[in-house]
Structures are given as structure tokens and as C-alpha cells.
N, C-alpha and C positions, 0 to 999 in steps of 0.2 A: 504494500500500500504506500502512495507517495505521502510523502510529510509534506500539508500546505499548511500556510502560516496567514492570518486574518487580521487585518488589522480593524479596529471597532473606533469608532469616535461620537462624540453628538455634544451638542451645546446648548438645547434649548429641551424643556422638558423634563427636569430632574435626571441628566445624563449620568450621573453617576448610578443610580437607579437601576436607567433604560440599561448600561452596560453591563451590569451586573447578570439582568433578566436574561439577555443576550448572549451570555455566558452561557447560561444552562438552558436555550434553544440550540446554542450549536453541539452542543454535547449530545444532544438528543436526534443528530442530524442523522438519518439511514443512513447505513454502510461504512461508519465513521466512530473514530474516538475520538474525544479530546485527551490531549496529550499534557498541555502544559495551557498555564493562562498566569499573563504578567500579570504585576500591580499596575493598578490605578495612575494616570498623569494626569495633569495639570497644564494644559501648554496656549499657548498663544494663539488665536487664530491670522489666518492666512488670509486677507484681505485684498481687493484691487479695489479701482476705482470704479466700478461697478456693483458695488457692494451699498456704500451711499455711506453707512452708517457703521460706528461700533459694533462689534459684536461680541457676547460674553466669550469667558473662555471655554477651549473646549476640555476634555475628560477624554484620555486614548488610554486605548489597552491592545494587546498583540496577543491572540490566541494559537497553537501548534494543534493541529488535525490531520490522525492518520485517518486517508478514507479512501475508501474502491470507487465512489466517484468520479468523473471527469471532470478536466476543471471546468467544461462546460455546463454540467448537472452541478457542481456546487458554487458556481455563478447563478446561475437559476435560483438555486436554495437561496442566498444571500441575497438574491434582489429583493425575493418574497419577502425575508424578515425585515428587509429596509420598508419594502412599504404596509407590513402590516405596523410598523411604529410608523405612521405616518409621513415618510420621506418623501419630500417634494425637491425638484429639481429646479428653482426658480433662476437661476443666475449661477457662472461656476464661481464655489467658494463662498456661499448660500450658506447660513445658519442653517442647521438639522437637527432634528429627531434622532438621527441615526446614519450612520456610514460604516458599510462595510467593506472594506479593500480585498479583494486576493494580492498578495503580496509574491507570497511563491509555492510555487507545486512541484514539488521535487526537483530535481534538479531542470525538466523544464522550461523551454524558452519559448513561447507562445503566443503569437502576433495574428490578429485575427479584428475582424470589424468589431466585435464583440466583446474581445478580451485580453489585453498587451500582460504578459507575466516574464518577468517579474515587472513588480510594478514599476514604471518608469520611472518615476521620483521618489521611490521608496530612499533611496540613497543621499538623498536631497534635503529628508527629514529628521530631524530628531527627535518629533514625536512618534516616528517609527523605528529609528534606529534605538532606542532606548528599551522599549518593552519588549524590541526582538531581541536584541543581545542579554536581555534580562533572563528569557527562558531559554535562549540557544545561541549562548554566547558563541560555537563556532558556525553556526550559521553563513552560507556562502549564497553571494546576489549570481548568478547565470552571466559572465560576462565580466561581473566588476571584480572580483572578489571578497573576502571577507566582510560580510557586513559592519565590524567591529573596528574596520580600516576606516570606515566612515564618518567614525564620530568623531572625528576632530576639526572634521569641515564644515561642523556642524554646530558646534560648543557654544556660539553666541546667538543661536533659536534659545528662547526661554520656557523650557522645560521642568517641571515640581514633580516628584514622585512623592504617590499620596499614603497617607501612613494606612 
């Protein structure tokens, strides 16, 4: 089974909450375990000038799922639970209910109208670089390498890990 890795976020709606619920639907997901699930952040949102206005911050977690899924069927799966918490797509980097990323699916590299793995800006991030090296500190991106090589490009995103 490939080990995929989830990244969860959301800002609006008792996120900490919503993440937690979120937690224990993906664990529940057919053909799948959950493997590992980081702690709790605290991070900054990712704003343009189409955004208009402040937004709170957001609450990320990075979840490990071994599962016989495709990453096509567990795209599927994660759209569903975005929009049963009410995920709307209004503008990119849009306050949410909920975000789920595929981040990576074994060592797969997957470019499709529907699905880019690993995620493109995962590398970019350090509200994802944190909670993934949290639970799989040798974790390796398809292309870049180590995920853990990235956090230092990273260091001045403002990121809180929650008790």
C-alpha cells in the first residue's frame, strides 16, 4: 500500500475542531489506515490582493495514510469531506471551512488535469513542511529531495505549534 501524506487546514468555523473531526473521517476512509497524525499549527494565512481583507489565522495538520486507493479515488474521498464541511471555492486563497491537500502518494509523481503530486508548493510551505517532518521526518518530495532540506527556506513563514 503507498504511504500518502494529507495535509488539512481551515480558518473559519472552529478549525481546530473541524481538524480534529477530520482526523477521525480519514481514518475511517475504505481500504486505508491512518498511520500517523501531526500536532496542531498555528500559521499565517497566504493572502493576495484579491483576497480584499484580513483573514484569521489558519490551524494545519499533516496526516500519513497507508491505503489501496488510487490517488485518484482518495482525491475523490477528500473532495467529498471538503465539501461536506462546507468548502467553497470563492477566490484562490479564500478563507475555508476546510482544505485538504494530497501532498504525496508514495513515491509517485502525478500530473494530470485533476491532480499535480506531489504537491507543487508543498516545498514552499512551512505550514506543511512542519507537521510533515513532524511525523516523517525522512520523508522525501519526488524530485526535490528530503523534505526536511526545506525548512530552512522556509524559517521566516510564521508558524506556532499548538500544545
Amino acid at each position: 500500500m503507498p504511504a500518502a501524506y494529507i495535509a488539512l487546514g481551515a480558518n473559519l468555523d472552529q478549525p481546530e475542531q473541524t481538524l480534529r473531526t477530520v482526523m477521525g473521517t480519514l481514518a475511517a476512509l475504505p481500504r486505508s489506515n491512518l498511520t500517523a497524525r501531526s500536532s496542531l499549527y498555528r500559521t499565517a494565512p497566504i493572502t493576495g490582493p484579491e483576497a480584499g481583507t484580513a483573514q484569521p489565522d489558519y490551524i494545519n495538520a499533516v496526516v500519513g495514510l497507508d491505503t489501496e486507493l488510487t490517488a485518484a479515488e482518495l482525491l475523490d474521498q477528500l473532495l467529498h469531506i471538503e465539501q461536506s464541511h462546507g468548502r467553497e471555492r470563492s477566490f484562490k486563497n479564500a478563507p475555508r471551512t476546510l482544505d485538504l491537500d494530497l501532498l504525496l502518494y508514495g513515491k509517485e509523481v502525478i500530473r494530470s488535469e485533476r491532480l499535480t503530486v506531489p504537491h507543487p508548493r508543498m516545498h514552499l510551505r512551512r505550514f506543511v513542511l512542519d507537521p510533515l517532518t513532524e511525523i516523517s521526518p525522512d520523508s522525501v518530495i519526488p524530485g526535490l529531495g528530503f523534505a526536511r532540506d526545506w525548512l530552512s527556506k522556509v524559517q521566516d513563514q510564521r508558524v506556532e505549534k499548538l500544545a
